[in-house]
C-alpha positions in Angstrom: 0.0 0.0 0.0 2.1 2.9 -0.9 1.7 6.7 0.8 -1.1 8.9 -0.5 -2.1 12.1 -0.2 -5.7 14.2 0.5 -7.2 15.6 -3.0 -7.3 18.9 -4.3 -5.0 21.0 -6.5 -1.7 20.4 -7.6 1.4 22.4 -9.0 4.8 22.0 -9.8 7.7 23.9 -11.4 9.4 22.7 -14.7 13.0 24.0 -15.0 15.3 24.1 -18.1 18.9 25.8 -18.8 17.0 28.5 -21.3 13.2 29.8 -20.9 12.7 28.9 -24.6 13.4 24.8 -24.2 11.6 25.1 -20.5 8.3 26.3 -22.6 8.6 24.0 -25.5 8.8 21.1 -22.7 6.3 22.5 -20.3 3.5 22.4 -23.4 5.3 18.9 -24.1 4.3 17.3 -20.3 0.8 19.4 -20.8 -0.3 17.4 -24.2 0.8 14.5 -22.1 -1.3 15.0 -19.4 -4.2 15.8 -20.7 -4.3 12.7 -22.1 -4.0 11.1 -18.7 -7.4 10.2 -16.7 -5.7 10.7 -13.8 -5.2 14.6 -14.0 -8.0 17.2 -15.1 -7.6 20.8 -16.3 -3.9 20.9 -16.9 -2.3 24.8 -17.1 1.0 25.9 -18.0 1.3 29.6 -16.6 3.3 31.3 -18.9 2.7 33.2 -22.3 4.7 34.9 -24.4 3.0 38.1 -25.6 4.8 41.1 -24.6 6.9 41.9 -27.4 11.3 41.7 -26.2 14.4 41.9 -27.3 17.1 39.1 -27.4 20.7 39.8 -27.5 22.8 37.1 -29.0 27.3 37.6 -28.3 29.2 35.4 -30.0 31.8 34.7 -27.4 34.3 33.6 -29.3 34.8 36.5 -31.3 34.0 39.1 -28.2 37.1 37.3 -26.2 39.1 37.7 -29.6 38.4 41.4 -29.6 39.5 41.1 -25.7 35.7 41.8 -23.8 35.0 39.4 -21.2 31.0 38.7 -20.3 31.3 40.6 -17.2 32.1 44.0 -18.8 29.9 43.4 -21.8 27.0 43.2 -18.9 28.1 46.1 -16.8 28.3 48.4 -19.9 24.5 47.8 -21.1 23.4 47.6 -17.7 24.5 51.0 -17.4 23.3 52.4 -20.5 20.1 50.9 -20.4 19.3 48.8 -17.2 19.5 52.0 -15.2 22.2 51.1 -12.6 22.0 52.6 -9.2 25.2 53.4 -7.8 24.8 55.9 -4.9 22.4 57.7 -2.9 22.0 62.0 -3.0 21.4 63.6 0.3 19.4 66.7 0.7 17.1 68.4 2.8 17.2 65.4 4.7 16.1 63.0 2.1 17.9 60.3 0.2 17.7 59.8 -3.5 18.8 57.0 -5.6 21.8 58.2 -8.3 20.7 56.3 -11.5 23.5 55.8 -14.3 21.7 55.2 -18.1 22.2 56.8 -21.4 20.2 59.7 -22.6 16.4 58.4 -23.6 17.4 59.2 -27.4 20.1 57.1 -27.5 18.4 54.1 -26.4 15.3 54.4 -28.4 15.9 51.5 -30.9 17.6 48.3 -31.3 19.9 49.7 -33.6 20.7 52.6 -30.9 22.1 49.2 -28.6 24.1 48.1 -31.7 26.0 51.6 -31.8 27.0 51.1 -28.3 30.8 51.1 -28.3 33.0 48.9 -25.6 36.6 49.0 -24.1 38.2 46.5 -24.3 41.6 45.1 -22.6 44.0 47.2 -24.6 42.1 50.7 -24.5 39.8 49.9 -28.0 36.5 51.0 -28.8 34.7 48.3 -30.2 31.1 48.5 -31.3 28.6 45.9 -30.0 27.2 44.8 -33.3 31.0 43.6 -34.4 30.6 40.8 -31.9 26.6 40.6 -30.9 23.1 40.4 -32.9 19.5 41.1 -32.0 16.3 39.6 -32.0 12.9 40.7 -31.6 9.9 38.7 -31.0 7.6 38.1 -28.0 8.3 37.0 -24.8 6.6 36.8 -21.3 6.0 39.5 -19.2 8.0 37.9 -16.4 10.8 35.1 -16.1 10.2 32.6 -13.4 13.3 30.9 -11.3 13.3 28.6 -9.0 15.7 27.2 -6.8 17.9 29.7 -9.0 16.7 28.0 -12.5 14.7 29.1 -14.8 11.6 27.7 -14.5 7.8 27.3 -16.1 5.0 27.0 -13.1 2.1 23.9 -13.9 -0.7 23.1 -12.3 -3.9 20.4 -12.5 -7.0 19.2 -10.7 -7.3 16.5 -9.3 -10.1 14.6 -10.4 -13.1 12.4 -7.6 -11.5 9.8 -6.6 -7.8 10.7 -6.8 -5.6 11.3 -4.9 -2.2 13.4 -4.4 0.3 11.0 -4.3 -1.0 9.5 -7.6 -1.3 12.6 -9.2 2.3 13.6 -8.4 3.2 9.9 -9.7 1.1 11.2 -12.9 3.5 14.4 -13.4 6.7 12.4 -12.6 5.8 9.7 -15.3 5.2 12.4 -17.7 8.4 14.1 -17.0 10.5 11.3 -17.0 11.6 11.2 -20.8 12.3 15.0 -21.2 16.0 15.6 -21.8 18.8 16.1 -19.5 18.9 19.7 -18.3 14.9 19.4 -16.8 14.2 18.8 -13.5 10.6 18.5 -11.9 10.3 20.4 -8.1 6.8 20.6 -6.2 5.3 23.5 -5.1 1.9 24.2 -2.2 0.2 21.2 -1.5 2.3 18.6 -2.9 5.8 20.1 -1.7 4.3 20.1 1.7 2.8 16.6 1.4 6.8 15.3 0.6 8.1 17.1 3.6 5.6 15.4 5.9 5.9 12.4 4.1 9.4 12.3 4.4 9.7 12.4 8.2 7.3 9.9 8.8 10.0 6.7 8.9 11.8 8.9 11.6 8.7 9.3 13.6 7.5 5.6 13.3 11.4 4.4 14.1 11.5 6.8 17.0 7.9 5.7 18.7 9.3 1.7 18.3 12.7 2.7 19.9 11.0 4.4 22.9 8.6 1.7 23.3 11.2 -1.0 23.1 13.6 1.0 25.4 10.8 1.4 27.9 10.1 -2.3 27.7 13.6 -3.7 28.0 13.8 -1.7 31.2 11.1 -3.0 32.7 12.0 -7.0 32.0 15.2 -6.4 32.4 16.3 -8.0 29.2 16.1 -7.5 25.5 14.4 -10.8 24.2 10.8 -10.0 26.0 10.4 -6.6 24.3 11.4 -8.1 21.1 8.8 -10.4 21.3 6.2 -7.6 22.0 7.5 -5.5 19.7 7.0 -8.1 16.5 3.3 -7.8 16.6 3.5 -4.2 15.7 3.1 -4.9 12.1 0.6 -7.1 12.8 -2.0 -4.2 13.6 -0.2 -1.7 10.9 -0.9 -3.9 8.7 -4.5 -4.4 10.1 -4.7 -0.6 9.4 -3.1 -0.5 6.0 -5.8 -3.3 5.5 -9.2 -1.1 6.4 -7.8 2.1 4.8 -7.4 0.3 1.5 -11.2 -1.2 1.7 -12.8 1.4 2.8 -10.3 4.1 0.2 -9.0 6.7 2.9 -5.5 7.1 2.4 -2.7 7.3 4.2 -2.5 11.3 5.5 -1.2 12.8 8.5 -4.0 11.4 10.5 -4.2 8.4 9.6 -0.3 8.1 10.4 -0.8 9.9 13.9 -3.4 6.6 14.2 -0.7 4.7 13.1 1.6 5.9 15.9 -1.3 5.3 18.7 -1.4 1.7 17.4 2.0 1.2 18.3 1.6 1.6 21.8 -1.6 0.0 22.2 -0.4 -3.3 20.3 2.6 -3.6 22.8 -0.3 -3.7 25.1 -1.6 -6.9 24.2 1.7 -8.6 23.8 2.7 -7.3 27.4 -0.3 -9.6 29.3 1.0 -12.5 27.5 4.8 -12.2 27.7 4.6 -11.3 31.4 2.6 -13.9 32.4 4.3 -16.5 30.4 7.5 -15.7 32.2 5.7 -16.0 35.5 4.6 -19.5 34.3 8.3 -20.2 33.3 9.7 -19.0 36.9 7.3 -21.3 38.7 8.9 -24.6 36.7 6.4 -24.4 33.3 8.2 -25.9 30.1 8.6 -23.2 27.5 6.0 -24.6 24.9 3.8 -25.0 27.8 4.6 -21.3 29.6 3.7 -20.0 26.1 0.4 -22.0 25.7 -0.7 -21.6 29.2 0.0 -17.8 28.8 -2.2 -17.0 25.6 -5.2 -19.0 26.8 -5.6 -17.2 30.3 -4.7 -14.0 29.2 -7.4 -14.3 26.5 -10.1 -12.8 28.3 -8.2 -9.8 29.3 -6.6 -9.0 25.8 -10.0 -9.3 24.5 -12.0 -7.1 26.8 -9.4 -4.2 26.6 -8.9 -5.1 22.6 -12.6 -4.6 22.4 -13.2 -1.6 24.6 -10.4 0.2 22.9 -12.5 -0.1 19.6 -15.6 0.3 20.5 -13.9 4.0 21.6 -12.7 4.4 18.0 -15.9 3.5 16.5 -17.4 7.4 17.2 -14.3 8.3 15.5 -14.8 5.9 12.3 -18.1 6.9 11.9 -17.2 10.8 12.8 -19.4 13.5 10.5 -19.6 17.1 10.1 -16.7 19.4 9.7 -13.1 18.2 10.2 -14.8 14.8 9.8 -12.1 13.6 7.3 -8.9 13.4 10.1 -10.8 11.8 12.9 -12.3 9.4 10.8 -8.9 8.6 9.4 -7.7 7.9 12.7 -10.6 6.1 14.0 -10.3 3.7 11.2 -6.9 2.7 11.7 -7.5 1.9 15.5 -10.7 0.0 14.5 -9.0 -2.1 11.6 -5.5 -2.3 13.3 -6.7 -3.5 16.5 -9.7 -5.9 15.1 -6.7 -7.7 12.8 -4.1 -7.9 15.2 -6.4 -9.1 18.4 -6.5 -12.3 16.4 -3.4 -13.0 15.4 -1.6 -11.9 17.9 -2.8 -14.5 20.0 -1.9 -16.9 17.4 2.0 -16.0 16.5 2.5 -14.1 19.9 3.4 -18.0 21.5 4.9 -19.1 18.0 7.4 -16.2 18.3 7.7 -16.4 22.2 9.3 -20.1 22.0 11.3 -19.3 19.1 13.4 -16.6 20.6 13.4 -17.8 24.5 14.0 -21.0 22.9 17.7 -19.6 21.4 19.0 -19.2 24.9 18.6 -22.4 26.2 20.8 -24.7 26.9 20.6 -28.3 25.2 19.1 -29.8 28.5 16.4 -27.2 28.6 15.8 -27.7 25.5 14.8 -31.0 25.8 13.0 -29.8 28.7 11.2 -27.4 27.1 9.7 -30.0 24.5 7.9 -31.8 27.3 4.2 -30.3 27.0 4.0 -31.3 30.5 4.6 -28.5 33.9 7.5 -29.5 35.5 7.8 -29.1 39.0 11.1 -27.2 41.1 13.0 -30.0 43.3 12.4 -29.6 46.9 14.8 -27.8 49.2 
């Protein structure tokens, strides 16, 4: 069952080295998607229609003439970028001092071609000996992020769907565009990654306090090991309900998840402990293990069943913010119902398997016998 995500909206960012090749394969990944049942209403926010310049240097022939890129640059950003370089105090106010050529001399393309450059050796050399224009439309503003150019999608979800598939949508879509393009999230799904992405640490934390907590109070490590492997059983329980009845796995349903953890060491707890007791007062292992399940049935079951009829409100929860406790309310009910059965099935089976590595070869003949054995008198 792999991680999903609420529905709603979803957006992304499509980068590329130039704008030009970042539009050609944003409208690429839109025909794509539209295509796809899993994603409605596909947008690319950019257009093009705000006539531009483009200025094209050959480089070869500028570093020939002895111009580097950085003083081509800080030449027409001065004549026609208006560069600040100061401030001009008066009366007590502060204004900006604005470098730029004279508005007829930077009227036409042809006026930037005229522009004359020094190079290395003290020469004047005219722009258009080493550079060429280009008009034709561009957009009104160039989008970057994480410092690369970049075209902003978005797309509905549609009923039915949601995030994480949608997000596997995009990333199947972008998948064969060429090197240079790289797919980042934005909103919804950028936040639903970051959450995502801490839930392994969250989950490995709870089990490591848990087991910690437990190994302190048998005073060994086996006992709490034993507890601790029916924890999947009741995640899985829960993974089990939220695929039947379609929830998916959110933040709630993962803070359910967490809950779970602690009440399934609850079970395994009666039957550990009291099987130990059976095995301090002379009980064979098999029979320590067997003995322990069937008398702590009742009291497994009674909490097991209290604890979801609790959740069962929850489950069935309406009205607003309905969504999050019914997410958690399912995972209790499903986790718990699952794992109340078989934990008292493979709770012994794993019980003798890993007290049975520590015993020696006498008790383990010992432990085979299915009848108590009695201490020796004193």
């Amino acid at each position: 069952l792999g991680m999903r995500g609420s529905q709603g909206n979803i957006s992304w960012m499509l980068s590329a080295p130039d704008i030009s090749r970042a539009e050609e394969w944003a409208n690429q990944v839109a025909s794509v998607l539209e295509e796809d049942p899993r994603l409605a209403a596909v947008e690319v926010n950019y257009s093009a229609n705000q006539p531009g310049a483009n200025l094209h240097i050959d480089r070869a022939r500028a570093q020939d003439l002895g111009l580097t890129s950085q003083s081509i640059a800080q030449t027409l950003q001065v004549l026609f970028a208006s560069r600040s370089v100061g401030e001009y105090s008066s009366d007590s106010r502060q204004y900006p001092v604005v470098l730029q050529a004279a508005p007829e001399d930077r009227d036409s393309v042809e006026d930037m071609l005229s522009v004359q450059l020094r190079n290395d050796r003290g020469d004047l050399i005219p722009l258009a000996a080493f550079a060429s224009i280009s008009t034709g439309a561009t957009a009104p503003e160039i989008n970057r992020y994480d410092r690369l150019i970049s075209v902003e999608m978005q797309a509905d979800l549609p009923e039915g769907t949601d995030l994480a598939t949608g997000m596997r949508a995009v990333q199947e879509a972008t998948a064969g565009l060429p090197a240079g393009a790289a797919l980042s999230w934005k909103g919804q799904a950028r936040n639903y990654l970051e959450s995502s992405g801490g839930v392994a640490t969250v989950f490995a934390m709870a089990l490591a306090i848990v087991f910690l907590v437990l190994a302190a109070q048998f005073e060994s490590f086996r006992s709490p090991l034993t507890i601790m492997l029916t924890v999947p059983l009741g995640l899985a329980g829960a993974a089990v309900t939220l695929l039947i009845t379609g929830m998916s796995i959110n933040i709630f349903s993962q803070v359910g998840m967490i809950l779970l953890i602690g009440i399934m060491a609850k079970n395994g707890i009666l039957i550990v402990e009291f099987s130990n007791q059976l095995r301090a007062e002379g009980h064979s292992l098999r029979d320590a293990a067997r003995e322990g399940a069937v008398t702590r049935l009742r009291p497994v079951m009674m909490t097991t069943i209290a604890t979801v009829l609790g959740a069962v409100p929850l489950a069935l929860a309406t009205g607003a913010g309905a969504e999050s406790r019914r997410a958690i309310g399912a995972v209790i009910v499903g986790g718990l119902s699952l794992a109340f059965i078989l934990t008292l099935l493979l709770t012994p089976v794993i019980y003798v398997l890993i007290e049975g590595v520590r015993l020696r070869p006498d008790d383990k003949a010992l432990a085979k016998d299915d009848k108590p054995q009695s201490l020796p008198a004193e």
